[in-house]
C-alpha positions, 0 to 999 in steps of 0.5 A: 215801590211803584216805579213811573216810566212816563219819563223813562229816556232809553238814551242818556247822554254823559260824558259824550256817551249815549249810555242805555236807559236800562242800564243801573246807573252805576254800571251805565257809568263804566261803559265810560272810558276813565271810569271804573267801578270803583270811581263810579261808586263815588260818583254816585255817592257825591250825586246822592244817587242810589246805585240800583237806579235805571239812567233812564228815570234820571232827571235831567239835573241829576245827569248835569250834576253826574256830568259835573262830578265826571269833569272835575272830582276833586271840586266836589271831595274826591281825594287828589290821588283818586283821579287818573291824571295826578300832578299833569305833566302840562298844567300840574294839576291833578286832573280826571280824563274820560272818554277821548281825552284819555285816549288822545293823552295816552297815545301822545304819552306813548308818542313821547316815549317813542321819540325819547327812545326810552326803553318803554318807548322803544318796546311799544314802537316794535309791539313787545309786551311794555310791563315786565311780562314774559314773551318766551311762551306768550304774546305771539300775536300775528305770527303762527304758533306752535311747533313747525315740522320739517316738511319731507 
């Protein structure tokens, strides 16, 4: 198979993200916050995209139709249940957030949490594990660790 690197972009832009052009596309496609491997999996088989394709020999319709797909799945099959937003406390649809929208949703998410004072928003305001995990031996961040000896 002879492969043609006339063409070949060694910058693609999807989602908002400069992704390399040397990268296979299916892992080009996780550098993206929001997509993981298995959501970039689908994408690509929606696209019709092989997965050991370089981004960088992607024609410039297959990138719109990955930028399509990454903005709304569930349009182009992707099950409800799939997406990382279901049932948006907002609009109540099921929605796919990636790069900074996930960010900025997150972050008011947690602010909210932290106004309501609920017990998950009040472990993220003094910076204590939020999920349950033990912090008797773990998650000592920022403080000295181990046994401190009296000094005589």
């Amino acid at each position: 198979m002879s492969i043609n690197f006339d063409n070949f972009k060694h910058l693609v832009r999807i989602s908002g993200k400069d992704i390399r052009g040397d990268k296979h596309v299916v892992n080009g496609l996780t550098m993206i916050r929001g997509i993981g491997p298995r959501m970039a999996d689908i994408v690509l088989k929606k696209a019709k995209i092989k997965p050991d394709t370089f981004i960088g020999l992607l024609t410039d319709a297959q990138v719109d139709k990955l930028d399509e797909i990454i903005k709304d799945p569930i349009k182009f099959g992707v099950p409800r249940w799939f997406v990382n937003h279901v049932k948006d406390r907002n609009s109540g649809k099921d929605i796919h957030l990636v790069g900074s929208n996930l960010a900025l949703y997150d972050r008011n998410d947690i602010d909210r949490l932290k106004k309501l004072r609920s017990y998950r928003g009040v472990k993220h305001a003094v910076g204590h594990k939020v999920r349950g995990q033990r912090t008797k031996s773990t998650g000592r961040g920022g403080r000295s660790i181990g046994v401190s000896r009296k000094k005589t």
